[in-house]
C-alpha positions in Angstrom: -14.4 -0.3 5.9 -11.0 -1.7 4.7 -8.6 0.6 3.2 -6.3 -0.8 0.4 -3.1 1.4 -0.5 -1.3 0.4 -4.1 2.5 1.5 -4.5 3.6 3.1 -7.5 6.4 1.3 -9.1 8.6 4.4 -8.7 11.8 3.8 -10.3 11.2 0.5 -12.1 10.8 -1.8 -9.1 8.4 -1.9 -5.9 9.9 -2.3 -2.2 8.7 -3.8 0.8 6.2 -4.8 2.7 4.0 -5.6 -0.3 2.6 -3.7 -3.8 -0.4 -2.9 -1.8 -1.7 -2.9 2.1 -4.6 -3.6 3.1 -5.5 -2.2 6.5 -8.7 -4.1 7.7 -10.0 -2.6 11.2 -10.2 0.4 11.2 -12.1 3.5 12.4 -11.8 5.6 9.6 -9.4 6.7 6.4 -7.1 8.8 9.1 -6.4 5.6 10.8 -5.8 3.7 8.8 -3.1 5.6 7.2 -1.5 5.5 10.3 -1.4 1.8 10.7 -0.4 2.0 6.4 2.6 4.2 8.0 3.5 1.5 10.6 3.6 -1.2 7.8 5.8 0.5 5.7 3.9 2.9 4.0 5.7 7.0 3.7 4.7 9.7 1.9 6.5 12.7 0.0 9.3 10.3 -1.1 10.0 12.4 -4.1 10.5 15.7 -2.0 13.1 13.6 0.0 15.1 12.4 -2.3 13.8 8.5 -1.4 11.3 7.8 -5.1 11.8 8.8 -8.7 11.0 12.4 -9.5 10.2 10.9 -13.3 8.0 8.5 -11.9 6.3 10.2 -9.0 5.5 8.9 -5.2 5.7 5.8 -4.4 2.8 6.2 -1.9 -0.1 7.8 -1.8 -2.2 8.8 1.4 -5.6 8.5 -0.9 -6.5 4.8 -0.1 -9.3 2.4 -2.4 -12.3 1.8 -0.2 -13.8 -1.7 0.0 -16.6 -3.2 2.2 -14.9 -6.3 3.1 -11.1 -7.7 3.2 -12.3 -10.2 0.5 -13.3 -7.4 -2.1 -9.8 -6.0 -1.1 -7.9 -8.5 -1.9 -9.8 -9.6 -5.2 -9.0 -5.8 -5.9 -5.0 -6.4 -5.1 -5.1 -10.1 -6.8 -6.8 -8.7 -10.2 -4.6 -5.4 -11.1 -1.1 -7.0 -10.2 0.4 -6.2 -13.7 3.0 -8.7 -15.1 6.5 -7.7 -14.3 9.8 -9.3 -13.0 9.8 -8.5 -9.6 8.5 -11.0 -7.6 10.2 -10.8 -4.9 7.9 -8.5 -3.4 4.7 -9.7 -2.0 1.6 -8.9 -4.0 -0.5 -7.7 -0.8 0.2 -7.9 3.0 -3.3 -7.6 5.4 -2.6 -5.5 8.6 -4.9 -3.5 11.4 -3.7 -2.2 14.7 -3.3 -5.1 16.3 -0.2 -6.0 14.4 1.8 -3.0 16.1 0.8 -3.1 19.9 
């Protein structure tokens, strides 16, 4: 399974790594939250103060499921919506291997 996480676009611009990861290699959803983590991802950023309470969390830990790292990507490449930030990358591929 590959797990694809989107960022919200809380506060009117996304951050690094990427708009969405994509965390190939993995054993299950638990997993591969925690490699989403070690890319970047956090969660409750509204609680601490980090994301816009108007807008909501920029993460989520309720990833899109996907059979293969091509689907995911089509997925990530096909709802980019226009906007002026490109200065963050549209999707970024990652499994464990990446953090050892």
């Amino acid at each position: 399974m590959v797990y694809v996480y989107r960022q919200n676009n809380s506060g009117g611009y996304y951050r690094d790594p990427a708009k969405y990861i994509v965390v190939v290699d993995a054993n299950d959803s638990d997993e591969a939250l925690g490699i989403a983590h070690k890319a970047g991802l956090y969660l409750y950023g509204c609680v601490t103060g980090v994301d816009c309470s108007c807008c909501g969390d920029r993460w989520h830990d309720n990833p899109y499921e996907f059979n293969t790292h091509i689907e995911a990507i089509e997925y990530c490449t096909k709802y980019t919506y226009n906007d002026s930030d490109d200065s963050v990358k549209n999707y970024i591929v990652t499994d464990d291997l990446d953090y050892d």
